[in-house]
C-alpha positions in Angstrom: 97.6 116.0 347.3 97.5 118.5 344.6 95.5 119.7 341.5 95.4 117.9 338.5 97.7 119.4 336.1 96.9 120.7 332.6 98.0 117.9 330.4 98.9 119.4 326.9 99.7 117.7 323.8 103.2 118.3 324.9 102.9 116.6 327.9 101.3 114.0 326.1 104.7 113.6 323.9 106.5 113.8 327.0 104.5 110.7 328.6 104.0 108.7 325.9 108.4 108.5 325.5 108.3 107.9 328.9 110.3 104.7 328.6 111.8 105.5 325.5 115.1 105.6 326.9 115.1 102.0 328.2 115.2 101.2 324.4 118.1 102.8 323.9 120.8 99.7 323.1 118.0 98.1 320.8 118.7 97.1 317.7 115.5 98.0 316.1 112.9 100.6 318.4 109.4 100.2 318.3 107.2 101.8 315.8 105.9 104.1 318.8 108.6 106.1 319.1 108.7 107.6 315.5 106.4 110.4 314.6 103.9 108.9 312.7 103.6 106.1 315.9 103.0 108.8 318.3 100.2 109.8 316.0 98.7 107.0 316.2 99.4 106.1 319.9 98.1 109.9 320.8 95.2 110.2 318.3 96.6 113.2 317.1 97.3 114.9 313.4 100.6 114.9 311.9 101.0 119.1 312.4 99.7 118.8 316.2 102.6 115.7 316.8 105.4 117.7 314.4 104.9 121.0 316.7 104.9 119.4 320.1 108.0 117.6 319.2 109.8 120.4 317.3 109.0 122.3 320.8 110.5 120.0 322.9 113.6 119.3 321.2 114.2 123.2 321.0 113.7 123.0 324.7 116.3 120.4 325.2 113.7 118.2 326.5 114.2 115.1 323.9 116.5 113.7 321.2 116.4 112.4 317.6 118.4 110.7 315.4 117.9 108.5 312.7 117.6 104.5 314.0 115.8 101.6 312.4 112.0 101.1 313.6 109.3 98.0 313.8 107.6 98.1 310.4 109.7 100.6 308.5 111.9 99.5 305.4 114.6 102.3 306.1 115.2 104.4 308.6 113.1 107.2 310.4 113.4 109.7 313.3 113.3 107.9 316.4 112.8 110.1 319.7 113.5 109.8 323.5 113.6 111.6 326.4 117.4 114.4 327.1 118.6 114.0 330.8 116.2 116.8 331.2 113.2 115.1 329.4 113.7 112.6 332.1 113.4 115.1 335.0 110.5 116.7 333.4 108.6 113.6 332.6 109.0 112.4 336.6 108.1 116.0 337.6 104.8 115.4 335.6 104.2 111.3 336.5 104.4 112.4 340.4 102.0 115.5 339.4 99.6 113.2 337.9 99.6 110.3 340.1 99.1 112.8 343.0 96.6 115.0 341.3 93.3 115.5 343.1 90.2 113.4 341.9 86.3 113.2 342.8 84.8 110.0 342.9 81.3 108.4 344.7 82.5 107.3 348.6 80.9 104.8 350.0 78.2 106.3 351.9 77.1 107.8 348.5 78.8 111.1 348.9 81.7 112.4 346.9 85.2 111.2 348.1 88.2 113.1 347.4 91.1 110.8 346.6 94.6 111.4 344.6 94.0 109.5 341.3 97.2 106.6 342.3 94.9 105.4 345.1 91.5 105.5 343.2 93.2 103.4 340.3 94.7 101.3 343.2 90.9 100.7 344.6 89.6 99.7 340.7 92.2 97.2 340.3 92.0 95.2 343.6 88.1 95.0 342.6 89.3 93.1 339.8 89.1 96.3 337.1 92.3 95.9 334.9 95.2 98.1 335.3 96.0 101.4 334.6 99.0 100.9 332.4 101.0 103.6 332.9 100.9 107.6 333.7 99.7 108.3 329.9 96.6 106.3 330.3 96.2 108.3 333.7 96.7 111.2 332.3 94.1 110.6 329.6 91.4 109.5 332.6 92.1 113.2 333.8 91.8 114.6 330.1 88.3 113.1 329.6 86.6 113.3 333.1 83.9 115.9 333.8 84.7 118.1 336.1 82.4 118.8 339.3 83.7 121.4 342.1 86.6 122.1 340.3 88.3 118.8 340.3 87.7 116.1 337.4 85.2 113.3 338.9 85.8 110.0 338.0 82.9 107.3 338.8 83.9 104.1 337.6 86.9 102.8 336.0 87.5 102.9 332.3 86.3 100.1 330.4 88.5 97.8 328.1 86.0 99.1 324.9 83.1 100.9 325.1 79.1 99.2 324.5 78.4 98.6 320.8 82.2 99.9 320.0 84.7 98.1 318.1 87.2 96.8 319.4 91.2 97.9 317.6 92.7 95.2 315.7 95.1 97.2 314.4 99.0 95.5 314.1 99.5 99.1 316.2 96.9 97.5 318.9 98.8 94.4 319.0 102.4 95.7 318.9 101.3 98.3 321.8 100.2 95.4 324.2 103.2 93.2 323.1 105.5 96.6 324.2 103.6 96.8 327.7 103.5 93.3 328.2 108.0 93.3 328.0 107.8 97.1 330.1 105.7 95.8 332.8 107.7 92.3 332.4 110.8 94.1 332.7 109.3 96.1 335.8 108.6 92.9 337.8 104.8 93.2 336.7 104.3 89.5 335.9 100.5 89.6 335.9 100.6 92.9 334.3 102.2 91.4 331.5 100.7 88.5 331.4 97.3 90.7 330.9 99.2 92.4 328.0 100.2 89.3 326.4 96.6 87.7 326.8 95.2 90.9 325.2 97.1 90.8 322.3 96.1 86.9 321.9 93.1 87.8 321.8 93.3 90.6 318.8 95.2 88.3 316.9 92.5 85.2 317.4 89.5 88.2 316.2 92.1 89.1 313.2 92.1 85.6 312.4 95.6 85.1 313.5 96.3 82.1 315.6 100.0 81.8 314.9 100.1 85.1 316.4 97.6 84.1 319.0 99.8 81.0 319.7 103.0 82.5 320.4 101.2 84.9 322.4 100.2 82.3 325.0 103.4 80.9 324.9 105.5 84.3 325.7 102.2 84.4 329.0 103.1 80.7 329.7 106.8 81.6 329.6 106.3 83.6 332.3 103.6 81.1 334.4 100.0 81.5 333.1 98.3 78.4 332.0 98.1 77.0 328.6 94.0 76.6 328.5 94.1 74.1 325.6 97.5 72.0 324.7 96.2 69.7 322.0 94.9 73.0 320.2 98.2 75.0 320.6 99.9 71.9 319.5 98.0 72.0 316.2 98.2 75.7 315.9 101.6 76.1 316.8 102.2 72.9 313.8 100.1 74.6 311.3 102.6 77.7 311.3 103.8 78.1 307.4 107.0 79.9 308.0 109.7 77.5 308.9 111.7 79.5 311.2 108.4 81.5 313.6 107.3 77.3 313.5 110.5 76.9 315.0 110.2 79.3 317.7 107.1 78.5 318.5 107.8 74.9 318.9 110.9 75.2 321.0 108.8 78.1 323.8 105.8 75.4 323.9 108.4 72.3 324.5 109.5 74.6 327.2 106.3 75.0 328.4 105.0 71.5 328.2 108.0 69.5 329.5 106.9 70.4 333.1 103.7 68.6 333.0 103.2 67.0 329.5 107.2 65.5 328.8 106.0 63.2 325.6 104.2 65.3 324.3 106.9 68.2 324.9 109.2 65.5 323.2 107.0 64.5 320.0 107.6 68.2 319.2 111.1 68.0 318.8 111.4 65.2 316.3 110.4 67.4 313.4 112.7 70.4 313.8 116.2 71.0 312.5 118.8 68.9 315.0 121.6 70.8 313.7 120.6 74.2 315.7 121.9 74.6 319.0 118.5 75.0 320.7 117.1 72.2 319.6 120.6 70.1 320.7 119.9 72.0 324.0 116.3 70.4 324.2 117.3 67.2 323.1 120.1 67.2 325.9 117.4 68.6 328.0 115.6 64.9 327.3 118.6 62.8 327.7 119.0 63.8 331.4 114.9 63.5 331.9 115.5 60.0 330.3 118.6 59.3 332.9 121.5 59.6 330.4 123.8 61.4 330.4 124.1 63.7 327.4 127.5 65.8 325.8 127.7 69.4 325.9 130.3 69.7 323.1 128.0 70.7 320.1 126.4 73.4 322.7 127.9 76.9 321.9 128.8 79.3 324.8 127.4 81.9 321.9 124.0 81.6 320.3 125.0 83.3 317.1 122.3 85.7 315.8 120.8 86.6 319.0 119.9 90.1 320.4 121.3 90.7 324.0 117.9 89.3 326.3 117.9 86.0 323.6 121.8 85.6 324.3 120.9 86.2 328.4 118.6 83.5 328.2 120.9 81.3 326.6 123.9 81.7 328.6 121.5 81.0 332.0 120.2 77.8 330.3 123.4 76.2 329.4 124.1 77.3 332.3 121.1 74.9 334.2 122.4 72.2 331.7 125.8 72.1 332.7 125.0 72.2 336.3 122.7 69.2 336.2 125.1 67.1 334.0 128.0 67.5 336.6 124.9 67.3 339.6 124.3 63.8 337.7 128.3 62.9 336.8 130.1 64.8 339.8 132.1 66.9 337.0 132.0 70.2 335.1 130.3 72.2 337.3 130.4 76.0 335.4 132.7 78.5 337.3 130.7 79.8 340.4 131.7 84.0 338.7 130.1 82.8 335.9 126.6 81.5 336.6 126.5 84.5 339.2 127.0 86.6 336.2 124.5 84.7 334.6 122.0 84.5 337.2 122.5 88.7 337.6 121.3 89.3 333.6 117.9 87.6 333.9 117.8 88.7 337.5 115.1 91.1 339.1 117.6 94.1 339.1 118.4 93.6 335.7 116.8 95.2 332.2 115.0 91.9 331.6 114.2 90.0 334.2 113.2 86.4 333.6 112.0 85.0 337.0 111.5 80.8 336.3 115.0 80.7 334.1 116.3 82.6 336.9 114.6 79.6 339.5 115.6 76.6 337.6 119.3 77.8 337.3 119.4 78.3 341.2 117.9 75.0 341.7 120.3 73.2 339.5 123.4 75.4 340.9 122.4 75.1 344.7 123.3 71.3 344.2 127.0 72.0 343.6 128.9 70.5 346.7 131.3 73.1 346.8 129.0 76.0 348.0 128.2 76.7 351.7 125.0 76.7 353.2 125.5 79.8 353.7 125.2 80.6 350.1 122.7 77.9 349.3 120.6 80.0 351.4 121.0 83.2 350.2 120.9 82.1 346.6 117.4 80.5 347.4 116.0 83.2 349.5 116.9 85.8 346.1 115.4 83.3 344.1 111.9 83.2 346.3 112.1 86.9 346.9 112.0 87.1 343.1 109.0 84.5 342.8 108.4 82.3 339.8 106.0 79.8 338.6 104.5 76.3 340.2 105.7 73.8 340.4 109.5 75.7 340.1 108.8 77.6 343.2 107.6 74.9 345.2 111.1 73.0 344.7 112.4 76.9 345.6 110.5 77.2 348.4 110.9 73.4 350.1 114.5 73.8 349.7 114.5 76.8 351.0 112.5 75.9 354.1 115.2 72.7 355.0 117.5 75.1 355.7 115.4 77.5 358.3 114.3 77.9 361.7 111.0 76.1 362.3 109.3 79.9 362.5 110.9 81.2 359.0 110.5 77.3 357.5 106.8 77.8 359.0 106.2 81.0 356.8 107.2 80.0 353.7 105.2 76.9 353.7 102.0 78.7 354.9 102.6 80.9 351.6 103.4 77.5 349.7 100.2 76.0 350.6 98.5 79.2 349.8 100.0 78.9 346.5 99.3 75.4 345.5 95.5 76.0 347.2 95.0 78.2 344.0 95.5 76.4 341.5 93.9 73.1 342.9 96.8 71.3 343.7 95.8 68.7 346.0 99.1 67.2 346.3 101.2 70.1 346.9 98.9 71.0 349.8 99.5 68.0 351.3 103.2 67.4 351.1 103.5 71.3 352.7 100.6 70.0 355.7 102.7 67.3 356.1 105.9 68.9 356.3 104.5 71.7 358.6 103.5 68.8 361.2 106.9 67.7 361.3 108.2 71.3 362.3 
């Protein structure tokens, strides 16, 4: 363990570009990155920000160059972290996750704990994550400190007693950016924290498009839609014809699973000329039994930034592999849908775990592939994890083709799972499936 370390402003630069440099292919940055974000982000004045930064890039620690931002009309200074920004910024994360801390034990005497495990002990009592090493590194900044080391009684709260809570479009667009980094890390509850969060500024700002599509990106990625006949209406009332669109297609997605008509009543009023509705509308032939033509589906979603374009390729991906499952031709070229699988995957920059699911469930059906291969595209695909019900069909699979021990494991974990969420029929068919073991 080892001292907490002073934490300057320029450290504070240092941490809060600390992903900066996964931005890097992006289009458009967010507004975070530009000088008068880190302002914001930091709380600090314009001269304080300007002199950190002009330090740093004089010490070779960060770049700049001109590149479009969230929220700006023309261009601005953008900054990230040099190869040796990087070093430094790790150097500094390990210093402050390992720094020293004081906090009450539990036989009422003063514990000392590295800050990492204290946070750690907060969030498995239910106290809501740390985000990242900045938000550490400001618990450390603000604690009083007893003996020598800062002392840190409870954890911080989401806004202070009689405070007001920041419903900024800077609040919003901060927990919208966590919510994709943590996403992007494999922290699916994380983000779905992130995402809820901002739903909730935009349903105080008066928002509830925003609010809608915020519980849509959550229910994208498994969380629960609390209300559908309300995010119906929302999601209907949006004025703009092309965020209505969006909006409509994520909740089809997220109703067809349990709600199909209703996913399908959604449908009839958007444009049938744009390949993701024809995508859907295939999507319902096949639910309906028919079997529906892939011509008019474009290998290229034109427009589309490189995750949208990933997310496309994997799901005309799961459509061609059920219509030839249903018609015993066309299934895609195995290189392909590996290739596919591997950009939404958990190794990759954006990983989409129930697209990722569903398109191993629809390719595992091809005749042509061993078991073998069926197995190890299964056991990726519940190593990775992803929503009920898809990871029930994962995991049942999955289970067929194991020893009665490993088969016995993943049902346990199954039952577990559907125990949760008050699935009474899931339960049973893994009890029952156990007892045949």
């Amino acid at each position: 363990m080892g001292r907490a370390p002073r934490i300057t402003n320029r450290e504070r630069v240092l941490l809060a570009l600390a992903d900066a440099p996964t931005f890097e292919d992006q289009y458009e940055l967010p507004r975070r990155f530009s000088q008068v974000g880190l302002m914001k982000r930091l709380g600090m004045a314009q001269s304080h920000v300007s002199r950190a930064l002009n330090e740093l890039i004089e010490e070779n620690l960060l770049t700049h160059r001109r590149r479009r931002v969230v929220g700006e009309r023309r261009r601005v200074t953008a900054y990230s972290l040099s190869e040796n920004g990087i070093d430094k910024v790790y150097d500094l994360i390990d210093e402050i996750e390992s720094a020293e801390v004081l906090t009450p034990g539990k036989e009422g005497t003063l514990e000392q704990v590295e800050i990492r495990s204290l946070v750690e002990r907060w969030e498995r009592g239910g106290a809501r994550k740390v985000p990242d090493a900045l938000a550490m590194a400001e618990l450390l900044r603000a604690a009083e400190v007893h003996d020598g080391l800062p002392f840190l009684e409870h954890p911080p709260e989401v806004t202070a007693d009689g405070g007001e809570t920041d419903l900024s479009s800077e609040a919003i667009g901060l927990h919208l950016e966590l919510a994709e980094l943590r996403r992007s890390q494999g922290d699916i509850d994380a983000a779905i924290d992130h995402l809820g969060r901002a739903a909730a500024l935009h349903r105080k700002r008066g928002n509830p498009g925003g609010e809608a599509r915020c519980q849509l990106a959550a229910a994208s990625l498994g969380a629960p839609l609390e209300s559908t006949s309300s995010i119906i209406e929302t999601v209907s009332s949006i004025r703009d014809d092309a965020e209505r669109s969006d909006a409509s297609l994520m909740l089809f997605d997220a109703l067809l699973g349990s709600s199909p008509d209703e996913a399908t009543n959604l449908l009839a009023d958007l444009d049938a000329s744009n390949p993701e509705v024809i995508l859907r509308l295939a999507e319902e032939e096949l639910r309906r039994g028919d079997t529906p033509s892939l011509a008019e589906i474009p290998e290229i979603l034109v427009g589309s930034d490189h995750l949208r374009q990933s997310l496309w390729t994997a799901s005309r991906a799961r459509l061609r592999c059920r219509v030839a499952n249903q018609t015993g031709l066309g299934w895609p070229v195995p290189l392909k849908v590996e290739h596919a699988l591997a950009e939404i995957g958990p190794q990759s920059r954006q990983p989409h775990s129930l697209l990722y699911g569903e398109l191993t469930l629809a390719y595992v059906r091809n005749p042509i592939i061993s078991e073998d291969e069926r197995r190890r595209l299964l056991e990726s695909a519940w190593e990775f994890g992803c929503p009920l019900p898809t990871i029930g069909h994962i995991g049942f699979q999955l289970a067929s083709l194991l020893s009665s021990a490993e088969a016995l494991i993943i049902l346990q974990r199954l039952q577990q799972r559907f125990e949760s969420v008050g699935d009474s029929n899931g339960v049973a068919v893994c009890v029952a499936r156990m007892e045949r073991l």
